[in-house]
KEVOMAR-147289 format. One record per residue (C-alpha): residue number from 0; chain; x negated, y, z. Coordinates in steps of 0.05 Angstrom, whole numbers, plus 32768, in hexadecimal, padded with zeros to 4 digits. Layout:
BEGIN
R,nuvex,romi,u,v,w
R,NUM,A,X,Y,Z
...
END
This chain:
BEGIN
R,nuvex,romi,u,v,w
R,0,A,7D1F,797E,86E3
R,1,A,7D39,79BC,870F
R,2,A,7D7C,79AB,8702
R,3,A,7D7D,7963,86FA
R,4,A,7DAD,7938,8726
R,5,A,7D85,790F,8758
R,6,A,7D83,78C4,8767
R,7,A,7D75,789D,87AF
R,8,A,7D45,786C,878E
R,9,A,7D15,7873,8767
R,10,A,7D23,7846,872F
R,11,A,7D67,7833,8719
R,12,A,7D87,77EC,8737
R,13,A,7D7E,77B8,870E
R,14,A,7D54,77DC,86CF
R,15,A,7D29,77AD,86AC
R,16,A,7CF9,77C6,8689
R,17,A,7CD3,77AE,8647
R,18,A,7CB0,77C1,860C
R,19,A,7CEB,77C0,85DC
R,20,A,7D06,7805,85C1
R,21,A,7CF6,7846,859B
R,22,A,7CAF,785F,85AE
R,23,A,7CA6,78A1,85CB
R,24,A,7C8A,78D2,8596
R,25,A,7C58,78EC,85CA
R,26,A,7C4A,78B6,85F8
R,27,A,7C15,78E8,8622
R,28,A,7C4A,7908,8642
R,29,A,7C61,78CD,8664
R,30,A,7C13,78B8,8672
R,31,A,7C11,78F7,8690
R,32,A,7C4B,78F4,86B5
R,33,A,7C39,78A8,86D1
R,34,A,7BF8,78C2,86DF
R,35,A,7C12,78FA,8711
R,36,A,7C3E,78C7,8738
R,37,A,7C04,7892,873C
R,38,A,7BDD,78CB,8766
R,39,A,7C24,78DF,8792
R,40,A,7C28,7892,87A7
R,41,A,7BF6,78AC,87D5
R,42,A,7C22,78C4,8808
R,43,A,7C67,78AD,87E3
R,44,A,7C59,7861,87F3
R,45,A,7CB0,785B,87E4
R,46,A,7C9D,7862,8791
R,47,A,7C5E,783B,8792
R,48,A,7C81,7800,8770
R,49,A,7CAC,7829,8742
R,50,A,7C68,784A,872D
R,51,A,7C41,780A,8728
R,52,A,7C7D,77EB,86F5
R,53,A,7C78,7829,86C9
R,54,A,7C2B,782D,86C6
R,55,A,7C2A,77ED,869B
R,56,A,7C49,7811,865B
R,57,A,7C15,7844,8659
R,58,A,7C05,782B,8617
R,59,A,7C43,7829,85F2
R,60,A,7C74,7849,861E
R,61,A,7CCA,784D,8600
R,62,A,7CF9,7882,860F
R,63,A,7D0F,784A,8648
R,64,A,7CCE,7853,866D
R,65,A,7CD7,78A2,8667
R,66,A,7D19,78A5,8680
R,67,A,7CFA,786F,86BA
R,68,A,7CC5,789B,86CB
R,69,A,7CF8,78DC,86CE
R,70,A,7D1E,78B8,86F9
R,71,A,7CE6,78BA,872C
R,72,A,7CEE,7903,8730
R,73,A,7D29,7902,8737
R,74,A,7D24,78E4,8776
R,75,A,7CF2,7904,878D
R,76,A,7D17,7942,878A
R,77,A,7D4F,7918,87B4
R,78,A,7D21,7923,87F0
R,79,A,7CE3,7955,87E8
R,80,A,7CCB,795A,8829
R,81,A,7CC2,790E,8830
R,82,A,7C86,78F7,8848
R,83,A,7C62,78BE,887C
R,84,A,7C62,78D8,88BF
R,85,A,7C1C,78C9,88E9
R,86,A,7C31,78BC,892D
R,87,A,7C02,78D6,8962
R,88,A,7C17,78A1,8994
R,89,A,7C07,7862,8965
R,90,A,7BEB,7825,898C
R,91,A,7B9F,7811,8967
R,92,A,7BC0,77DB,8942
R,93,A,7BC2,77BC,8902
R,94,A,7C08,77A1,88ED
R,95,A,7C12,7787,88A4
R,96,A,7C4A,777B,887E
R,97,A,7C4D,7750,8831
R,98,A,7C78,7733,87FB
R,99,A,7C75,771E,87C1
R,100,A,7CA3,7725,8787
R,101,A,7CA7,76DE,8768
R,102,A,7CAE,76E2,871B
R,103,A,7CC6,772E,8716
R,104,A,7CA0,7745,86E2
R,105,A,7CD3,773F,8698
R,106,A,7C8E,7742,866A
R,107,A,7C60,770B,868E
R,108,A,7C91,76E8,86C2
R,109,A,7C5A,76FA,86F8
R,110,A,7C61,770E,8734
R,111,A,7C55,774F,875D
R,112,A,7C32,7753,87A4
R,113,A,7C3F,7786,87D8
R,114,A,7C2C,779B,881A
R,115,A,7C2A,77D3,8849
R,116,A,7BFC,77DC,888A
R,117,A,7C10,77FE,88C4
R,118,A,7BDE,7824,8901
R,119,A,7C09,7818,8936
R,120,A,7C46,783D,8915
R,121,A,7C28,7860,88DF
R,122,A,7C17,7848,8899
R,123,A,7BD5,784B,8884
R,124,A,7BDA,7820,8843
R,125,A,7BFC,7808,880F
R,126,A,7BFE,77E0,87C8
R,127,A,7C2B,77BF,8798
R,128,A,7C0C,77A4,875E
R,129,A,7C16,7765,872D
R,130,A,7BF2,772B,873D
R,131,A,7BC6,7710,8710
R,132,A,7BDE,76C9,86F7
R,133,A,7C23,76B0,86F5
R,134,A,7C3A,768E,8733
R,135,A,7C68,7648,8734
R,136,A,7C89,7659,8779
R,137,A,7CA2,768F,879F
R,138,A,7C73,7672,87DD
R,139,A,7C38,7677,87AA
R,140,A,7C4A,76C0,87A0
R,141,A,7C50,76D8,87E7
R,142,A,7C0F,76A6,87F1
R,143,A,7BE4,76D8,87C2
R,144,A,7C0A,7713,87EA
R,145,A,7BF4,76FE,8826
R,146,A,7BA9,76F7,880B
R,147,A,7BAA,773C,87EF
R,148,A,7BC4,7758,8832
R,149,A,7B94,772C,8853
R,150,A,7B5B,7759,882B
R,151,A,7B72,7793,883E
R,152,A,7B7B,7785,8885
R,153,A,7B38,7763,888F
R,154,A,7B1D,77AB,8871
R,155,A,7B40,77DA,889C
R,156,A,7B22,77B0,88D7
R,157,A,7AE4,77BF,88C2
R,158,A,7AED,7804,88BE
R,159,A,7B0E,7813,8900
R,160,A,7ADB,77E8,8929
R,161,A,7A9B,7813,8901
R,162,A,7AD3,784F,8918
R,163,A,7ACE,7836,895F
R,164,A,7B07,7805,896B
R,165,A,7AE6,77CD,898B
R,166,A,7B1E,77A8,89AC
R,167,A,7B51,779F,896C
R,168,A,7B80,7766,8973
R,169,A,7B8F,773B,893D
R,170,A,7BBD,775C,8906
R,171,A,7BFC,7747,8901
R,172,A,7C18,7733,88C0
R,173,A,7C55,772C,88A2
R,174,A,7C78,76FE,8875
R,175,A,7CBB,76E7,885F
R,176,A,7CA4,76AE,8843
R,177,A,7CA3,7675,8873
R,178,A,7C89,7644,8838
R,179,A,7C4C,7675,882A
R,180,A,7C4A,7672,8883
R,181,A,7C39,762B,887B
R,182,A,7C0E,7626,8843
R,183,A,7BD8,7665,886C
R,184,A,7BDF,7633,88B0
R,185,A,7BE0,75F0,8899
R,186,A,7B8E,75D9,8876
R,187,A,7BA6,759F,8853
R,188,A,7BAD,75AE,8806
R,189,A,7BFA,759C,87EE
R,190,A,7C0D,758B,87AA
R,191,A,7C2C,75C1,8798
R,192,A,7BF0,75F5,87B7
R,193,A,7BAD,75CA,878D
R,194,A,7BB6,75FF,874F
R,195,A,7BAE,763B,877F
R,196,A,7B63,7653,877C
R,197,A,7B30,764C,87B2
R,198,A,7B28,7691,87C6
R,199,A,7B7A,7699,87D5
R,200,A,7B6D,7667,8809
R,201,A,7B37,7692,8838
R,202,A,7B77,76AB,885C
R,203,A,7B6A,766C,8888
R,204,A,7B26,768A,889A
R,205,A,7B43,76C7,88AE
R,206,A,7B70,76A6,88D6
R,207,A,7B3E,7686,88FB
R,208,A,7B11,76C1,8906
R,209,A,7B51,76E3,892B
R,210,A,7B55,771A,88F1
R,211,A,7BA2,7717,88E2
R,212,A,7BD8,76EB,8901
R,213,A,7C0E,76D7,88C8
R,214,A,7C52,76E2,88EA
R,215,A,7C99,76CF,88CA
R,216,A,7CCA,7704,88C4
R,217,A,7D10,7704,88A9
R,218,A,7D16,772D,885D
R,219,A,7D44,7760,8875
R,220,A,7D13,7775,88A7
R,221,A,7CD3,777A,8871
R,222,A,7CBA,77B6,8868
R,223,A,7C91,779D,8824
R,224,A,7CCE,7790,87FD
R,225,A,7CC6,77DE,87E6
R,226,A,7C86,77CF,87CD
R,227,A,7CA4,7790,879C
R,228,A,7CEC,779D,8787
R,229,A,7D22,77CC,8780
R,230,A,7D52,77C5,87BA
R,231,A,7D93,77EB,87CC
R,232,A,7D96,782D,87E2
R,233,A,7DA4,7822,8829
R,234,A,7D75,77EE,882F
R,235,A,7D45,7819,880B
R,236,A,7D53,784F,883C
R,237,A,7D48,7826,887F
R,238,A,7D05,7800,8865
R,239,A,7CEB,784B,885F
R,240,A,7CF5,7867,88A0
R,241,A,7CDB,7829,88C7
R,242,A,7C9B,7833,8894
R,243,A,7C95,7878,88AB
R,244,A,7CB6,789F,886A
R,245,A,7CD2,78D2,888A
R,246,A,7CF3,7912,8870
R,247,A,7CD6,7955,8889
R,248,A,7D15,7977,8887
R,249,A,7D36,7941,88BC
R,250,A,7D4C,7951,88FB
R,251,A,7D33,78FE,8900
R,252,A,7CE6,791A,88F8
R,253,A,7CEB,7955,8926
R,254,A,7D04,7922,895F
R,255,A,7CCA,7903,894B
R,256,A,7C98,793B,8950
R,257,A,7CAA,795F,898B
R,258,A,7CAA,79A1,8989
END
């Protein structure tokens, strides 16, 4: 992939992939390959949702998924020296941002949660993964976002105050969803939220113990859309940098540095 031309996302706009099409004759090389990029999500939280679509044709993957997963490296070799940049500066505080993909998935039609977490300016974690059941609403689907962010939040607490933090402030979280707002505030069961199951609804709890504070916030400003869809490039590109995906060979992370 030396010479290969390189892309500025990391799948292609508006790909859809399925399980239709000519089998690979030796599907380990793209196990292999998927396998390699599951362990780079690590520190490359901008293909964690690329990686998580392409992990569920492990079993049978098409010459579609290949050229999919080649497409990754091709742009990773857009930017090589990008990374998350830990600021030394950070305020101790937790700030959380979710979505939730409603429907996305073309196999199941179910959706895909995402969110990122933030130490003062720096990420610290990260997940995009397909939920479980299928949901009948986008507010159910950013609902179950929230709750997985929720987890994850109300762990990290724990693990900075047995670090030493003892005066944390409630995390901040974010949603676009004002629907899904409601439904975490508000402890009277609608309609349309009975089917949801019991343990989706502790984010009330969590609430109430001051652990996060659910916040609105407009789409174009969420920072967990990477983590659910493919979005355009220069969207793509400005999510990034206010997540802290930084390129080492900018002048933009030197300012940020010092010398």
């Amino acid at each position: 992939m030396l010479n290969a031309r390189v892309f500025k996302l990391p799948i292609e706009a508006n790909l859809k992939l399925h399980t239709k099409g000519p089998l690979l004759d030796n599907p380990n090389q793209y196990r292999r390959l998927v396998g390699k990029s599951i362990y780079l999500t690590i520190t490359r939280p901008n293909i964690c949702y690329t990686v998580q679509v392409l992990s569920q044709f492990m079993q049978n993957p098409t010459h579609t998924h290949m050229q999919a997963a080649l497409h990754v490296l091709r742009y990773l070799k857009h930017a090589p020296g990008q990374g998350i940049l830990m600021a030394r500066n950070s305020a101790a505080s937790l700030t959380a941002y979710c979505d939730g993909d409603w429907a996305g998935c073309q196999l199941g039609r179910k959706s895909t949660s995402g969110y990122c977490i933030l130490l003062g300016s720096s990420p610290i974690s990260w997940k995009s993964k397909k939920q479980g059941v299928v949901t009948r609403s986008s507010a159910e689907a950013k609902y179950r976002a929230i709750a997985v962010a929720t987890c994850e939040v109300t762990w990290l607490l724990s693990l900075l105050k047995d670090l030493g933090f003892s005066t944390l402030q409630p995390a901040t979280l974010y949603c676009d969803n004002k629907a899904a707002l409601h439904i975490t505030a508000n402890p009277v069961f609608h309609q349309r939220t009975k089917h949801i199951e019991v343990d989706f609804h502790f984010i009330r709890d969590k609430i109430t113990a001051g652990i996060i504070k659910p916040t609105y916030i407009s789409t174009k400003s969420q920072l967990a859309d990477v983590f659910t869809k493919i979005i355009f490039v220069s969207q793509h590109q400005r999510l990034l940098s206010k997540l802290g995906v930084l390129n080492l060979f900018t002048s933009q992370l030197e300012g940020e540095c010092g010398s």
